[in-house]
Structures are given as C-alpha cells and as structure tokens.
Short mmCIF file of the C-alpha atoms (twelve columns), coordinates in Angstrom:
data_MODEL
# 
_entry.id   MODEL 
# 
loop_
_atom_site.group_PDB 
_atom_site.id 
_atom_site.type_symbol 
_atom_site.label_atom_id 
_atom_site.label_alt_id 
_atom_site.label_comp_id 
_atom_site.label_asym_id 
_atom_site.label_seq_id 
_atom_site.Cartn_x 
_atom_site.Cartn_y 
_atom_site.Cartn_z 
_atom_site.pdbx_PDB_model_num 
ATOM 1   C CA . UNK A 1   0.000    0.000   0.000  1 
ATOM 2   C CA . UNK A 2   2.769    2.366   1.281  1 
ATOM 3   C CA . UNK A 3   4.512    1.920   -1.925 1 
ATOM 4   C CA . UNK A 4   1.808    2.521   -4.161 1 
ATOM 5   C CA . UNK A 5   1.267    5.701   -2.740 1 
ATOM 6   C CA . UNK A 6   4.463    6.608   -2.896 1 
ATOM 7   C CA . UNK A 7   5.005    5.830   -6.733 1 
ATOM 8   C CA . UNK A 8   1.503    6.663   -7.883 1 
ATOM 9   C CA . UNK A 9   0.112    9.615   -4.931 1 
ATOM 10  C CA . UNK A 10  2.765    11.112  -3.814 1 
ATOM 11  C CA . UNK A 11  0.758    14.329  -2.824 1 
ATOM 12  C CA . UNK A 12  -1.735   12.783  -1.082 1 
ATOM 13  C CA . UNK A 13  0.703    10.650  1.011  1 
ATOM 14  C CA . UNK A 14  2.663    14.016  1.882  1 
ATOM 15  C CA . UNK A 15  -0.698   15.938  2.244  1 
ATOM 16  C CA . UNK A 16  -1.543   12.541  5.067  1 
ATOM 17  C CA . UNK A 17  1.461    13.208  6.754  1 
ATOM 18  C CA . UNK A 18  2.309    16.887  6.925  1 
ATOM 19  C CA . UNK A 19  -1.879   17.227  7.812  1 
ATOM 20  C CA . UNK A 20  -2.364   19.412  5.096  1 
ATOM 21  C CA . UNK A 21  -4.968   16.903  3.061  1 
ATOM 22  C CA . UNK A 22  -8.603   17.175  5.600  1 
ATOM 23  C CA . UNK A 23  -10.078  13.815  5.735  1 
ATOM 24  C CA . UNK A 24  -12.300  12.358  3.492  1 
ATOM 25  C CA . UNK A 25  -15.565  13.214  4.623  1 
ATOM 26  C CA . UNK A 26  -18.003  10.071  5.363  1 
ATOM 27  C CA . UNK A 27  -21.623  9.905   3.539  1 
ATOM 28  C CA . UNK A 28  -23.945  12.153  5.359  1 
ATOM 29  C CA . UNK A 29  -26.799  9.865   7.061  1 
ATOM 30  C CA . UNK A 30  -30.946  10.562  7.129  1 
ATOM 31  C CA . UNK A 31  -31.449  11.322  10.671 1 
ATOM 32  C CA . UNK A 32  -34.611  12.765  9.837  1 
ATOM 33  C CA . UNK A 33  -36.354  9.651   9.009  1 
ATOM 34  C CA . UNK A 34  -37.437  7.609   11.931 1 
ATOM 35  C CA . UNK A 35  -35.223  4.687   12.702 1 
ATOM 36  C CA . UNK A 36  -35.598  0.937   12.067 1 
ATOM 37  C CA . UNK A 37  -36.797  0.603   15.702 1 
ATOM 38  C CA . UNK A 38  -39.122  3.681   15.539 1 
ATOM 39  C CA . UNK A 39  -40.888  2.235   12.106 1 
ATOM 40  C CA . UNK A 40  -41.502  -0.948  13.284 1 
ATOM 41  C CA . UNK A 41  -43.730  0.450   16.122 1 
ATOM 42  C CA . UNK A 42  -45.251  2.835   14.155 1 
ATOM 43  C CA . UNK A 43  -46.522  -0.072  11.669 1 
ATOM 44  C CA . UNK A 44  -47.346  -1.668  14.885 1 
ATOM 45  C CA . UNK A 45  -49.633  0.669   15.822 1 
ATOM 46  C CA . UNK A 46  -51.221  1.267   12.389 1 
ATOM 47  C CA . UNK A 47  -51.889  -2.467  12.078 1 
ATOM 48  C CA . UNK A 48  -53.398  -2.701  15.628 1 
ATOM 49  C CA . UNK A 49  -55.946  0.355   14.740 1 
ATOM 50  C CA . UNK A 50  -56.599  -1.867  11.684 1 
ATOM 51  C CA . UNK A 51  -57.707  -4.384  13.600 1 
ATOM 52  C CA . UNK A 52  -59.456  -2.511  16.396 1 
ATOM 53  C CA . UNK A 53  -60.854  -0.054  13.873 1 
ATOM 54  C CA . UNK A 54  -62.570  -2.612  11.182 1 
ATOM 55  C CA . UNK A 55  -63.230  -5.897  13.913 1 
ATOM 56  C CA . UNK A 56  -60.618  -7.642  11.671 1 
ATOM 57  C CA . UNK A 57  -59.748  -11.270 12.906 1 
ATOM 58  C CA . UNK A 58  -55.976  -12.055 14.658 1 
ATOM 59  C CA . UNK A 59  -55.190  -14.602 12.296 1 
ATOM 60  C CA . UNK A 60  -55.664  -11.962 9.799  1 
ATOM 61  C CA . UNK A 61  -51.449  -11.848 10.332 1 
ATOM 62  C CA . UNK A 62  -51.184  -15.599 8.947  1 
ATOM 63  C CA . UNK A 63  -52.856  -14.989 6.418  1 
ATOM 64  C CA . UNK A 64  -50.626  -15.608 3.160  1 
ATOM 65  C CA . UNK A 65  -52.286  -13.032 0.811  1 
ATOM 66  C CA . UNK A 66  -52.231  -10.255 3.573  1 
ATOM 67  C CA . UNK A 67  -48.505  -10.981 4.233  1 
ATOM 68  C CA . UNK A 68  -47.611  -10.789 0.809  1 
ATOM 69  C CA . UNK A 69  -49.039  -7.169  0.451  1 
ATOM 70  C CA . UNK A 70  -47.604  -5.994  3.647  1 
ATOM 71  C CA . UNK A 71  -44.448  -7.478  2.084  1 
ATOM 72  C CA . UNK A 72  -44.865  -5.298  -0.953 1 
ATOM 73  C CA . UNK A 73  -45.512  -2.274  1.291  1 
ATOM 74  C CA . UNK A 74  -42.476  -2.561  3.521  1 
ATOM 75  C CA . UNK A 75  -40.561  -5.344  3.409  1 
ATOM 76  C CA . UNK A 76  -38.468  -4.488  6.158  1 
ATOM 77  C CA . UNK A 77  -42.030  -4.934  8.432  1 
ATOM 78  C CA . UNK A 78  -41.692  -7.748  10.808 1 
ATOM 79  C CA . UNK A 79  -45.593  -8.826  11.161 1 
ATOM 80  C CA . UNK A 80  -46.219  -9.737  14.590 1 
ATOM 81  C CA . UNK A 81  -47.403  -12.943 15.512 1 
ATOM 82  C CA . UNK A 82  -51.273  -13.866 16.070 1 
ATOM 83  C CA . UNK A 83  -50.570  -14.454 19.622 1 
ATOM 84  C CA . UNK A 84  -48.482  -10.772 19.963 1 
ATOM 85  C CA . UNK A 85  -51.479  -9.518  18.179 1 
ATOM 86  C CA . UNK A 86  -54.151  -10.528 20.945 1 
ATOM 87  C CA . UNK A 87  -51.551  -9.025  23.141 1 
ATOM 88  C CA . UNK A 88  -51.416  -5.750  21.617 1 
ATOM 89  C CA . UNK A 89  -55.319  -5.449  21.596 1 
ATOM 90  C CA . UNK A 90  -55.258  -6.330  24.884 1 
ATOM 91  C CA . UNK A 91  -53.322  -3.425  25.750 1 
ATOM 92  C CA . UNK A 92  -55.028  -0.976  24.088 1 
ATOM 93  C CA . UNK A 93  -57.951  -1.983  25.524 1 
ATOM 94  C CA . UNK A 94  -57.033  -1.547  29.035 1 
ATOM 95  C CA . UNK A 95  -55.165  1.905   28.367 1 
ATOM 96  C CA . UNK A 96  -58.542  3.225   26.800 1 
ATOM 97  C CA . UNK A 97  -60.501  1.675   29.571 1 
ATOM 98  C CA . UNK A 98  -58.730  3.252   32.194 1 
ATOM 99  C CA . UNK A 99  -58.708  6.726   30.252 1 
ATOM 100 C CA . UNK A 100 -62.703  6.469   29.262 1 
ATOM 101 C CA . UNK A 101 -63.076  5.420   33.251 1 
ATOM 102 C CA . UNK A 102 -60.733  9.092   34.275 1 
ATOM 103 C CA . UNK A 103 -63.594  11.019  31.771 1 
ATOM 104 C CA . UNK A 104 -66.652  9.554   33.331 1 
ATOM 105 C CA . UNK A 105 -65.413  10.203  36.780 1 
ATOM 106 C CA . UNK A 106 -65.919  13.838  35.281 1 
ATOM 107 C CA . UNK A 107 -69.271  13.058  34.178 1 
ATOM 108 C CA . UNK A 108 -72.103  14.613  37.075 1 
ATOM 109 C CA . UNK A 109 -74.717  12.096  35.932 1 
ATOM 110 C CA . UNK A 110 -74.737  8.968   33.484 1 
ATOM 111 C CA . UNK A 111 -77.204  7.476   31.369 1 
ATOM 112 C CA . UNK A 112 -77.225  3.401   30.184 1 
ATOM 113 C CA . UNK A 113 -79.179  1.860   27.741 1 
ATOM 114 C CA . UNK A 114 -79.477  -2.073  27.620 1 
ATOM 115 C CA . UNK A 115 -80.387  -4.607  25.050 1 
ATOM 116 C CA . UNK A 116 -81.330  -8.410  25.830 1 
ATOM 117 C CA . UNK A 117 -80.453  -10.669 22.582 1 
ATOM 118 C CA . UNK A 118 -79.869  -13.772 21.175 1 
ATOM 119 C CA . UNK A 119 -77.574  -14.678 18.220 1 
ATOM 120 C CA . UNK A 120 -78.163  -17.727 15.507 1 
ATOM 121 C CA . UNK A 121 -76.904  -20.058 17.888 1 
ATOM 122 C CA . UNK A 122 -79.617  -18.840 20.654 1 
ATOM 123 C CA . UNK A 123 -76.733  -17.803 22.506 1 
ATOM 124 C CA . UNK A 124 -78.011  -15.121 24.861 1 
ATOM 125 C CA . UNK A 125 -76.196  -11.762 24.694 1 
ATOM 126 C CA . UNK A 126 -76.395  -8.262  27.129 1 
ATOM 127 C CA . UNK A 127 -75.499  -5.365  25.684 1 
ATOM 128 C CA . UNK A 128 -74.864  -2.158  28.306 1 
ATOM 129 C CA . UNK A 129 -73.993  1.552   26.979 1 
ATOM 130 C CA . UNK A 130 -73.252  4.638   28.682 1 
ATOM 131 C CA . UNK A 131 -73.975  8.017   27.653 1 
ATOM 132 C CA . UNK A 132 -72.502  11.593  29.581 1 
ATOM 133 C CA . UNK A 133 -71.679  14.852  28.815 1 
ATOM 134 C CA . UNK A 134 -68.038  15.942  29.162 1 
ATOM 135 C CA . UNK A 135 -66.808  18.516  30.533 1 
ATOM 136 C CA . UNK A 136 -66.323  20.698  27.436 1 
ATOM 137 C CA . UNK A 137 -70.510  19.961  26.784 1 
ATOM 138 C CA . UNK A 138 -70.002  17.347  23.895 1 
ATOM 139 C CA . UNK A 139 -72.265  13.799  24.176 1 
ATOM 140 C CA . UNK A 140 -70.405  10.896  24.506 1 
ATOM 141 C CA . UNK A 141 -71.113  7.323   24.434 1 
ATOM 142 C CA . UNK A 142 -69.193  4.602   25.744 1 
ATOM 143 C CA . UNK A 143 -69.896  0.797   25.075 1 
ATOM 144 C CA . UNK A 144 -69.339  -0.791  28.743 1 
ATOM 145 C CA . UNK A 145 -69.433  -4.432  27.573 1 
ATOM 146 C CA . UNK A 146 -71.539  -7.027  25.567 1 
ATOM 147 C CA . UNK A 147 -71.350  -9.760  27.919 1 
ATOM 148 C CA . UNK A 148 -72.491  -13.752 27.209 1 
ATOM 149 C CA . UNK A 149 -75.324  -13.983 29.523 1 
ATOM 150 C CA . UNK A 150 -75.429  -17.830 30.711 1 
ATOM 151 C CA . UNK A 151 -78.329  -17.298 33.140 1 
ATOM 152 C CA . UNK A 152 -82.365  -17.644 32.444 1 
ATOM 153 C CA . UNK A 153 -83.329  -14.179 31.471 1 
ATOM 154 C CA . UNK A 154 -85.131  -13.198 34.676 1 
ATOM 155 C CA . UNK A 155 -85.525  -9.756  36.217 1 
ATOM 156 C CA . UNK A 156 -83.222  -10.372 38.869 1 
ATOM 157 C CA . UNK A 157 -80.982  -11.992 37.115 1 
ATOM 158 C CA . UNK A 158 -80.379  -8.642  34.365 1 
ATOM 159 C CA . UNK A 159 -80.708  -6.679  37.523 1 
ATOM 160 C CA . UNK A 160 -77.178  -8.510  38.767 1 
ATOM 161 C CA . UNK A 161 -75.612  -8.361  35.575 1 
ATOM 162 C CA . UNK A 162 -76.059  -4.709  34.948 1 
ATOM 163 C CA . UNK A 163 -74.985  -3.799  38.993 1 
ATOM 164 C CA . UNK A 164 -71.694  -5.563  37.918 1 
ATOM 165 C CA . UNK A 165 -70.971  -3.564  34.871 1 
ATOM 166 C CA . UNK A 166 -72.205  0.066   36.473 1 
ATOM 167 C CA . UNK A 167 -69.977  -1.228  39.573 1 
ATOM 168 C CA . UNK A 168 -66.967  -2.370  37.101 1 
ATOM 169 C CA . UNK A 169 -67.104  1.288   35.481 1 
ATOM 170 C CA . UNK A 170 -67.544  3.165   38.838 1 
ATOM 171 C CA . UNK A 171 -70.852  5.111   37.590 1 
ATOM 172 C CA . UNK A 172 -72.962  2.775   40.059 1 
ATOM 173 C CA . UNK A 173 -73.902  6.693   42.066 1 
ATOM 174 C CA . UNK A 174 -74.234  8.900   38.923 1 
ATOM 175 C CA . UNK A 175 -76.795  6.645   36.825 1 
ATOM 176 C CA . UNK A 176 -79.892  9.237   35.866 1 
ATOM 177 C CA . UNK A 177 -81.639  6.510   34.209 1 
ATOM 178 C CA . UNK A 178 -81.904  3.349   32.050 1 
ATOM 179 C CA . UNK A 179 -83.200  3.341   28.302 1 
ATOM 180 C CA . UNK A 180 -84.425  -0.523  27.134 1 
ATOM 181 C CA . UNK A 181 -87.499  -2.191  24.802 1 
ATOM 182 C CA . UNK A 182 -90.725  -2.913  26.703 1 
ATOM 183 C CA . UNK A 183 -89.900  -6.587  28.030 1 
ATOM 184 C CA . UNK A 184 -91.215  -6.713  31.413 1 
ATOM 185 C CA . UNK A 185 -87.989  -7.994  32.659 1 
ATOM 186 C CA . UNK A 186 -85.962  -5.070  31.287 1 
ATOM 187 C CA . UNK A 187 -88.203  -2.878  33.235 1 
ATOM 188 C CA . UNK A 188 -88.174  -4.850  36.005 1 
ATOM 189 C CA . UNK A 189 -84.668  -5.049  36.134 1 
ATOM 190 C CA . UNK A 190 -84.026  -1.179  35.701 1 
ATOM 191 C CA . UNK A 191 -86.878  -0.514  39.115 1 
ATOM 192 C CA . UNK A 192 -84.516  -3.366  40.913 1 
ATOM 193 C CA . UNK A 193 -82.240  -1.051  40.766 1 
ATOM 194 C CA . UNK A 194 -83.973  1.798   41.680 1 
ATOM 195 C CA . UNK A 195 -83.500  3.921   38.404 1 
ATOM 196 C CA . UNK A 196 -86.182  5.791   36.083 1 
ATOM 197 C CA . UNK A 197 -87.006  3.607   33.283 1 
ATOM 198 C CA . UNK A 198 -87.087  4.977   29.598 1 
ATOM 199 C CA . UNK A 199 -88.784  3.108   27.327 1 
ATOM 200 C CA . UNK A 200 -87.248  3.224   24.102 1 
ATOM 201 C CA . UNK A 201 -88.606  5.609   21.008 1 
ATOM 202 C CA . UNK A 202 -87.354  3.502   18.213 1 
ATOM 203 C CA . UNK A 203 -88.666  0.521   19.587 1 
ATOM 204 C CA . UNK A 204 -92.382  2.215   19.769 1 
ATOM 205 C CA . UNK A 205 -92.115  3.475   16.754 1 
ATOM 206 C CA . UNK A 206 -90.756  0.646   14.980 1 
ATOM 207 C CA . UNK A 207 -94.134  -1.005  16.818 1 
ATOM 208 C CA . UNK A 208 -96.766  1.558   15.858 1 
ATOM 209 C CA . UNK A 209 -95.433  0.809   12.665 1 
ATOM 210 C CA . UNK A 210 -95.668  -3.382  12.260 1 
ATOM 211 C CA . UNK A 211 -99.621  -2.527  14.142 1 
ATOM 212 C CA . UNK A 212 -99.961  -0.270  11.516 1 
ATOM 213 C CA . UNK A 213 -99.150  -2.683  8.559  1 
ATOM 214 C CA . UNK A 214 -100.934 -5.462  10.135 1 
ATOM 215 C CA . UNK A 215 -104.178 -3.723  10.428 1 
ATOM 216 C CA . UNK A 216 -103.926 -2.496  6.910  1 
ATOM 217 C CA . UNK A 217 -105.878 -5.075  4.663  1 
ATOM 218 C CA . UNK A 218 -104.076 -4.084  1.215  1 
ATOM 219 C CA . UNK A 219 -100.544 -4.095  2.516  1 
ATOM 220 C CA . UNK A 220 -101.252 -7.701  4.306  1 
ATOM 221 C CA . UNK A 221 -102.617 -8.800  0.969  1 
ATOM 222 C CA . UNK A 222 -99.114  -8.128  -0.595 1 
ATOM 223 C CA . UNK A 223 -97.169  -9.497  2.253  1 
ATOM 224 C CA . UNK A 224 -99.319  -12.579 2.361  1 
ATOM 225 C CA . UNK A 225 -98.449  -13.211 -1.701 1 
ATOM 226 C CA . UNK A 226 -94.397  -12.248 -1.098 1 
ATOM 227 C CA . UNK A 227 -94.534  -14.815 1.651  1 
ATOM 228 C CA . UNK A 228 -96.079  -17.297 -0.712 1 
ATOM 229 C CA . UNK A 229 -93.172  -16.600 -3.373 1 
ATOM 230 C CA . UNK A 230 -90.763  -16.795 -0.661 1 
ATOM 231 C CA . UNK A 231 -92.371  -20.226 0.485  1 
ATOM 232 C CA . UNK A 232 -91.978  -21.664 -3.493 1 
ATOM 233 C CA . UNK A 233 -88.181  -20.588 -3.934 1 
ATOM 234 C CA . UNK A 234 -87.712  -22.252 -0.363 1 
ATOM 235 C CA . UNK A 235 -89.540  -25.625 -1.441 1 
ATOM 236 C CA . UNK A 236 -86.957  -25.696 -4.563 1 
ATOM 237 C CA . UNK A 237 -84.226  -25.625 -2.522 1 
ATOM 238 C CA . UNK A 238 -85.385  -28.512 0.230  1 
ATOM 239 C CA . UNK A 239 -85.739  -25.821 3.020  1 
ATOM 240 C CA . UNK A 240 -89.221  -24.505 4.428  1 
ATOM 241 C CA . UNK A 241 -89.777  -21.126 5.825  1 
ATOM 242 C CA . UNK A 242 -89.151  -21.418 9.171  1 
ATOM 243 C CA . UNK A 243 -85.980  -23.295 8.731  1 
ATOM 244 C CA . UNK A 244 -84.767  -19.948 6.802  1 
ATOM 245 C CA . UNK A 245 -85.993  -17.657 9.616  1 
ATOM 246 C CA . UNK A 246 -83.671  -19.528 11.747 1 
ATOM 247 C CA . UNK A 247 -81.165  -20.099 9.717  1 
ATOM 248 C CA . UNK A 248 -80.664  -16.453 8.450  1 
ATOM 249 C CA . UNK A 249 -82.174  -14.442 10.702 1 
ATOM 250 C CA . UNK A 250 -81.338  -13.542 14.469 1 
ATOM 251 C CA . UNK A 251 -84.103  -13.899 16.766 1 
ATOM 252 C CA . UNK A 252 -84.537  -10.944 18.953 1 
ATOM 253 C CA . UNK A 253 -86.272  -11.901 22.508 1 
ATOM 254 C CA . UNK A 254 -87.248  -8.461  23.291 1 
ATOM 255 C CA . UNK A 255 -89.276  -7.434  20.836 1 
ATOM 256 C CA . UNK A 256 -92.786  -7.403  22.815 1 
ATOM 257 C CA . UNK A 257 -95.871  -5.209  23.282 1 
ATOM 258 C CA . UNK A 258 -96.877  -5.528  19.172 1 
# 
C-alpha cells in the first residue's frame, strides 16, 4: 500500500502526513427519518388500529395473501405474531378503559341503555352503553361491555348483571336513568335497581309501525303473496320457511308489546 502511494500519490501521502490533506468526509446519514426501531412500532400501531378499527380477525397476520401485500408495502415490516397480536389489543384496551373510566369520573350524571339478545346459535347476549356529557358539553357514548349472559333471562338476574358492569365502570352513584325495549324484565330489572325507566322511542315506533301494517288489509294482501313466493323458492331448494328464519335471521327476545 505504502509503496503505491508513494510511486503513484505522492501528494496525497505528503498531504496525510504533513496534515495538510482534511479527511475524506463520510456519507452524510438521514437522521430525519425515523429509525428501524421507531418504524416498526409505528406499523405496529397502524396495524393494531386496523384491527381494532374494522373488527378484523388475529389470524388476519397468517394470512398468506395479507402478508404478501404488507411485504410489498415494507418489506423491512416484521408482522407480529397472532398471539403478539391478541396481546397488543389487549393493551389498548385496558389503556382506553382506564382513560374512558378518568372522563366519566368527570361526568355529574350517566345514562345506560341495555339490550337483551340472542344470536343464531340462541346464545343469549347483554349489551350495556353509557352516555354523559363531558366537561367541554359534547355527548359521549361509551360501550361498557356485551357480555355472554349464561343465566335464564329473569328480572333479577339482568338486575345482577347490569350492577356488575355500572360497579366495574364506577358510575354505580351517577346513573340518571336506564333506556331498554318494553320486556317486562328489562323494566323490572331497571326498578330493581332503583332507576327511572325509559322506554325506548325507536322501539315504539318501529311497533306503531308493524300494528300499523298489520291492520292495513291491502298491505297484508301483498305481504301474504311475497310470503307465498318466498315459500316456493324455499320448497326448490329442500328448506321450508321457518328453517330460513332460523337459519338467516337472528331472533330478537325483546321485541314485545306488538
């Protein structure tokens, strides 16, 4: 090496020695742009609001199609696994818990409206929201859990159920009142606990409505022949009506008083 410089740059060995030659500068680097490190989380977190946002499955990570295009994206992205997925939802749904829990301690006086119902499977859900008005006088609503209700759909039983969730929140003092349908055990369950029952407007409505249509002789006339269309196409296909109304159709238990 030494001798190559000194037969072919002689300069630049002098310049070396003597310090008159500066050194050769080294590429400049991109600290602006977020590191390796910093890009992985912030993928992170746009995946996980993915998921939160559109109610998109874990597995959705496995899945090879979905990698592929994530690959095409970024293919520095490390995908987390279905497993550090749950985790991550997890997470987030404790840290927004405990912050929506801090804003209704703010709230003077709550408002919850409940929903008895049962999916395909006549597995029997509640439903429990909160509504409040914040500090800044905006309405906000809060979803304080769907929860798989195992017990026979009694009065006392809902009246348990919903004492948990109000207690679970911390609103169990600042509840105004309680919005549900007309089932007898909803409003049962809401006087249990000592709170002004609401019945609900859309439900009423949506009932003056089906009187309204049953007690109207031309529009049962046309229902009667769409049901007997309906019956024919279901005939073809091996399947009678009421099979399809419980195949394709989920069975609400509350809807009473029509």
């Amino acid at each position: 090496m030494m001798r190559h410089l000194r037969s072919i740059h002689p300069a630049i060995l002098q310049g070396a020695e003597d310090g008159s030659v500066p050194p050769v500068p080294r590429p400049a680097t991109d600290t602006a742009g977020p590191s390796k490190q910093g890009r992985q989380r912030e993928l992170d977190e746009a995946l996980l609001n993915m998921v939160v946002k559109d109610l998109q499955p874990f597995t959705i990570v496995e899945d090879e199609g979905f990698r592929a295009f994530v690959n095409k994206l970024d293919p520095s992205y490390v995908l987390p696994s279905r497993k550090v997925l749950k985790t991550m939802v997890s997470e987030r749904y404790n840290t927004t818990k405990e912050k929506t829990m801090e804003d209704l301690q703010k709230a003077e006086f709550v408002s919850l409206t409940a929903d008895m119902w049962s999916s395909i499977n006549m597995d029997g859900y509640l439903g429990v929201t909160c509504h409040y008005i914040t500090p800044e006088a905006t309405m906000a609503t809060v979803l304080l859990g769907v929860r798989r209700f195992y017990q026979t759909h009694t009065a006392q039983h809902l009246m348990e159920a919903k004492a948990l969730l109000m207690a679970e929140w911390g609103i169990t003092s600042k509840v105004h009142c309680m919005v549900t349908d007309n089932a007898s055990n909803m409003i049962l369950s809401a006087q249990l606990l000592n709170l002004r029952h609401v019945p609900c407007f859309a439900h009423n409505l949506n009932l003056i409505v089906k009187k309204a249509l049953d007690q109207t002789p031309v529009i049962n006339e046309i229902r009667q022949k769409d049901s007997g269309v309906v019956q024919i196409q279901l005939q073809s296909k091996g399947q009678t009506c009421g099979d399809a109304e419980l195949d394709g159709q989920t069975k609400s238990e509350n809807d009473t008083g029509g």
